[in-house]
C-alpha positions in Angstrom: 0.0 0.0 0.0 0.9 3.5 -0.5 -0.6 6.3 1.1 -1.0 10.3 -0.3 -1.8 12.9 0.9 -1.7 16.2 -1.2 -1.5 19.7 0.5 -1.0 23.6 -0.6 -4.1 23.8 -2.5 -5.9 27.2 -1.9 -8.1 30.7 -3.2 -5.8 32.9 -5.8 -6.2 35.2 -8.3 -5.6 34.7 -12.3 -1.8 35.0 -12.8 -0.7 33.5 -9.2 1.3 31.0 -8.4 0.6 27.9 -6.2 3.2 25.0 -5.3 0.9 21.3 -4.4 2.8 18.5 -2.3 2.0 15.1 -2.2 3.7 13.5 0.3 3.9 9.6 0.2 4.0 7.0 2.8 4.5 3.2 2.3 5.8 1.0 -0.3 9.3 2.3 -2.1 7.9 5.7 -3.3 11.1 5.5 -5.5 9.5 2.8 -7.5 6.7 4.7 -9.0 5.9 7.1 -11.5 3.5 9.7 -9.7 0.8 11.8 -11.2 -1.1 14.7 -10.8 -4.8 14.8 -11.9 -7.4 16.9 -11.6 -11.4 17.3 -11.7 -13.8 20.1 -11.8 -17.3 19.7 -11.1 -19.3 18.3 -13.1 -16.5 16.8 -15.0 -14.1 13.7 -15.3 -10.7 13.7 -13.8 -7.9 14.5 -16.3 -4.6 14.2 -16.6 -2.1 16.9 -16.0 1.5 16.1 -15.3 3.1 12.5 -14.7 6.6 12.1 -13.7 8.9 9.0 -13.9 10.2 7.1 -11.1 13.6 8.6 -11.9 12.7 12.3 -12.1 14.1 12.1 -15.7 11.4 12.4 -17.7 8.0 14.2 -17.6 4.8 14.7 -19.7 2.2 17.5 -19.5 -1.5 18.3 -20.5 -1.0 20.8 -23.3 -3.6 23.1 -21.0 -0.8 23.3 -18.4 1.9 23.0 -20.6 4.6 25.6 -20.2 2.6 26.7 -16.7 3.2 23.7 -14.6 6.1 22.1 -13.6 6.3 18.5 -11.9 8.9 17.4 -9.7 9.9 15.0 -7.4 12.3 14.3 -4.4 12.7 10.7 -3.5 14.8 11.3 -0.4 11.5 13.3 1.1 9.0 10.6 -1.0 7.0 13.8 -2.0 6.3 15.1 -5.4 5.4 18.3 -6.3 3.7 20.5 -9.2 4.7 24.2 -9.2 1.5 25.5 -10.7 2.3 29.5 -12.3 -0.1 32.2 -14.5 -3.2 30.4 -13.2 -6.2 30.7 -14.5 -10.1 30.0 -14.0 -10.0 27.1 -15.5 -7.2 25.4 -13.4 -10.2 25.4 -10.5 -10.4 21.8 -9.6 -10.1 19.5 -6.9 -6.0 18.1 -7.4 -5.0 14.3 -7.3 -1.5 12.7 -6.9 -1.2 9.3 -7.8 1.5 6.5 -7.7 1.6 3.8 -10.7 4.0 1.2 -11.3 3.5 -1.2 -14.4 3.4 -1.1 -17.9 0.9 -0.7 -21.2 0.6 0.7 -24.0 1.8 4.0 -25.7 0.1 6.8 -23.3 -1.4 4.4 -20.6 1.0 6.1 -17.6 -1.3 9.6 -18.9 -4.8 7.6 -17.9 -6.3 7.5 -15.1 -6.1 3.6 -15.6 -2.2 3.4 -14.8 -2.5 4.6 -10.9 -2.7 2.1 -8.3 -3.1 4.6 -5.1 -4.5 7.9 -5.1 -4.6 10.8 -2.8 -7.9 12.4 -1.0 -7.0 15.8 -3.5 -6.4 19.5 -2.5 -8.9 22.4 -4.0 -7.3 25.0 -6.3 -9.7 27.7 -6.7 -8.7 30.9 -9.1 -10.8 33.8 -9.3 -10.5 36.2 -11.9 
């Protein structure tokens, strides 16, 4: 089992700059890629950043491409996603998630892929 919980979530304005944590207790956090997803009411989670279990490589929604950054440190078993220039659509309720496994091309970008996932922090942005 791996436990998440996510934290630094809160109320800004379009253009701020928020910085979520996810930190991770239990099995080897080193072994899995993590993710961050979000959802907005009324709609399905999506996918916005996933990074390997390495730190080397990372994919993005193109939404938050450019805006987001996702990192991780393994020594502190927490991952992070430096959100910058939000805006009112970034409001959603913010996931991590740990995966380990493998599928086809894309499959780490699905919701599919993550074994655990976190209770979520709220990201509101007014305008």
């Amino acid at each position: 089992q791996v436990q998440l919980v996510e934290s630094g979530g809160g109320l800004v304005q379009a253009g701020d700059s928020l910085r979520l944590s996810c930190a991770a207790s239990g099995r080897t956090f080193s072994n899995y890629y993590m993710g961050w997803f979000r959802q907005a009411p009324g709609k399905e989670r999506e996918f916005v950043a996933v990074i390997t279990w390495s730190g080397a490589i990372t994919y993005y929604a193109d939404s938050v491409k450019g805006r987001f950054t996702i990192s991780r440190d393994n020594a502190k078993n927490t991952v992070y996603l430096q959100m910058d220039s939000l805006k009112p659509e970034d409001t959603a309720v913010y996931h991590c998630a740990a995966g380990r496994g493998s599928g086809p091309s894309g499959f780490i970008l699905t919701t599919s892929f993550y074994n655990y996932w976190g209770q979520g922090t709220q990201v509101t942005v007014s305008s």
